[in-house]
N, C-alpha and C positions, 0 to 999 in steps of 0.2 A: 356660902358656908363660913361660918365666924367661930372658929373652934382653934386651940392651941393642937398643934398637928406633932407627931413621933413618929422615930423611925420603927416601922415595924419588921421589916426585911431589907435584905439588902442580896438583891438576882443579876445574875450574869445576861443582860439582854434584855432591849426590851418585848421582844413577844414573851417571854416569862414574863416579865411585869406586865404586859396586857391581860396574858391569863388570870392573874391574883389577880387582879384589879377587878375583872368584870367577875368571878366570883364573890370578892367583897363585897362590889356594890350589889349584886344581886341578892345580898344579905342585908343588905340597907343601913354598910359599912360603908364611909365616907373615905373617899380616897385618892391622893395626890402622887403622882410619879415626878422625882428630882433624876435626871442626870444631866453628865460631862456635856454642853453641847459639844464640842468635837464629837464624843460618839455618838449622837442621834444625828447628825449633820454626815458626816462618812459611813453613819447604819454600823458603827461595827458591834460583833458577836461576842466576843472575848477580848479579856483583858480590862485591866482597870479603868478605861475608857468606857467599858460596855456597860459598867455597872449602873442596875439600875434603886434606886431608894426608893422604897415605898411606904409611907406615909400614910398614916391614918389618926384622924382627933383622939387626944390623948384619953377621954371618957369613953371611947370604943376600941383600945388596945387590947385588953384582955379578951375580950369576945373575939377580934380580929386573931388573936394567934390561936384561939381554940379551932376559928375557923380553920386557919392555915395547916394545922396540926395534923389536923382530920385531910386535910385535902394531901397533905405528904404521906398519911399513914395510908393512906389506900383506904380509909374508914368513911369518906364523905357521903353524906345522903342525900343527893342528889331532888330527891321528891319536897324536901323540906321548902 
């Protein structure tokens, strides 16, 4: 993937960014997780350590937080 990449969220943890992620890509949203290694290394849950960035090509930002929007508002379609 050769794409200039943005932050699109920024989650406490990474099984929340597992989640977003494997939604994204299943939208055929390109998608990179940055964290702390200290927290992926110690696994922790909380706190500024946990935080996770999730990143997506800056030409699929706007469709990535529509997706996102939809999957916080309880609105997602699942069948799509």
């Amino acid at each position: 993937m050769n794409a200039d990449f943005t932050l699109l969220e920024k989650v406490s943890g990474s099984m929340q960014a597992e989640i977003i992620r494997s939604l994204l890509e299943s939208r055929d949203i390109g998608v990179m997780l940055s964290q702390e290694s200290a927290g992926a290394i110690f696994g922790l849950g909380v706190g500024p350590m946990a935080e996770v960035d999730i990143l997506v090509p800056q030409i699929q930002l706007d469709e990535a937080r529509s997706i996102l929007n939809e999957y916080y508002s309880g609105s997602l379609d699942v069948d799509e």
